[in-house]
N, C-alpha and C positions, 0 to 999 in steps of 0.2 A: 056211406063209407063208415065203415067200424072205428070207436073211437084208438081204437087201440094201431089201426092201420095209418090212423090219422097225424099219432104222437111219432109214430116213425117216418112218414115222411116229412114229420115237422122237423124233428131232430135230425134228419139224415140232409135235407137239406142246408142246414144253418153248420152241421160238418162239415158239406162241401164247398160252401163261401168259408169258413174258419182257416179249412186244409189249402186254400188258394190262395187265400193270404198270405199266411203261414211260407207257403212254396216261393210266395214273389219277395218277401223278406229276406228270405234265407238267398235264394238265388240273384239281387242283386246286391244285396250286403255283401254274402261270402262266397255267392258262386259263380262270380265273375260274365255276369249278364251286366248288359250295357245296353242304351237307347241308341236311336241312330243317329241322335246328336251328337253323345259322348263319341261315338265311334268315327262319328265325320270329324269332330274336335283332332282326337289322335291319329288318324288320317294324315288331316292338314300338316300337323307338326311334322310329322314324319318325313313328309311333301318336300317341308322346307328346310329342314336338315338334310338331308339329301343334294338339294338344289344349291345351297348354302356351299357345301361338299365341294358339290362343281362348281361353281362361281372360285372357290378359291381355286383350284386346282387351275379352272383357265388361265387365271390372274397366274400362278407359279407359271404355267410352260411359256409364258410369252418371251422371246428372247432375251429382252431388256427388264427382266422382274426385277434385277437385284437395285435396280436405280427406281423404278414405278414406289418397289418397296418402301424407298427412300422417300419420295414423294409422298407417299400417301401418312407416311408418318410426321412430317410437319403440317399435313392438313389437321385442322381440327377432329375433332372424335363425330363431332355435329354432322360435318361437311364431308366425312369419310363415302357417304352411302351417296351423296350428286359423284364423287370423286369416280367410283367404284360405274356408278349408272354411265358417266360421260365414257369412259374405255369400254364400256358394253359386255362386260366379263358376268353379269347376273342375267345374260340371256340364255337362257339355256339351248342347246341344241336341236334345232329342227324349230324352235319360234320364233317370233318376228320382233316379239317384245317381251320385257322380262315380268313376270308373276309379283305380286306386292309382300315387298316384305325380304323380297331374296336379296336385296343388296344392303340391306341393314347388317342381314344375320352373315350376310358374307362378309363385312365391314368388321365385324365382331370376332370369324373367322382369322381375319387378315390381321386384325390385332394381336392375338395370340404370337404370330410371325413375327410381328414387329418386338414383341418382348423378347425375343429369343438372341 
């Protein structure tokens, strides 16, 4: 090999790992690439705002809300999410059991109500 053909694949090479870098910096820093953990993360949230959503809305239609309302506002802020799990209102639709986390964020939901 020529030394000359040598210097170019040496340079053109240590460009192509440079310019790769370079790309993966740029592209998660500012070009809104994500891993599929970040992406599972914001998923989730998403999941349970949503599910949270519903929890409360089932909680609102049930006929007797404005008194449950009542109730759940002298239970503790602790005790809101057993309060919330025993009426069954964090099950969402079509499952058997409610997902972790949803009767927290629906506790949290139903607060909001209670200050109003």
């Amino acid at each position: 090999m020529k030394p000359e053909n040598a210097g170019k694949i040496k340079y053109g090479s240590w460009g192509l790992v440079c310019g790769a870098v370079v790309a993966m910096i740029i592209g998660f820093g500012w070009g809104g690439w994500s891993t599929a953990a970040t992406t599972q993360k914001i998923s989730d949230k998403a999941v349970l705002a949503s599910q949270s959503a519903i929890c409360v809305a089932q909680f609102m239609t049930q006929p007797n809300h404005e008194e449950k309302l009542k109730e759940i506002a002298e239970v503790s802020t602790y005790q809101r999410a057993n309060f919330i799990e025993k009426g069954g209102w964090d099950i969402m639709p079509g499952q058997e059991k409610a997902d972790y986390g949803v009767s927290q964020s629906c506790s949290d939901g139903i607060e909001i109500l209670i200050k109003k």
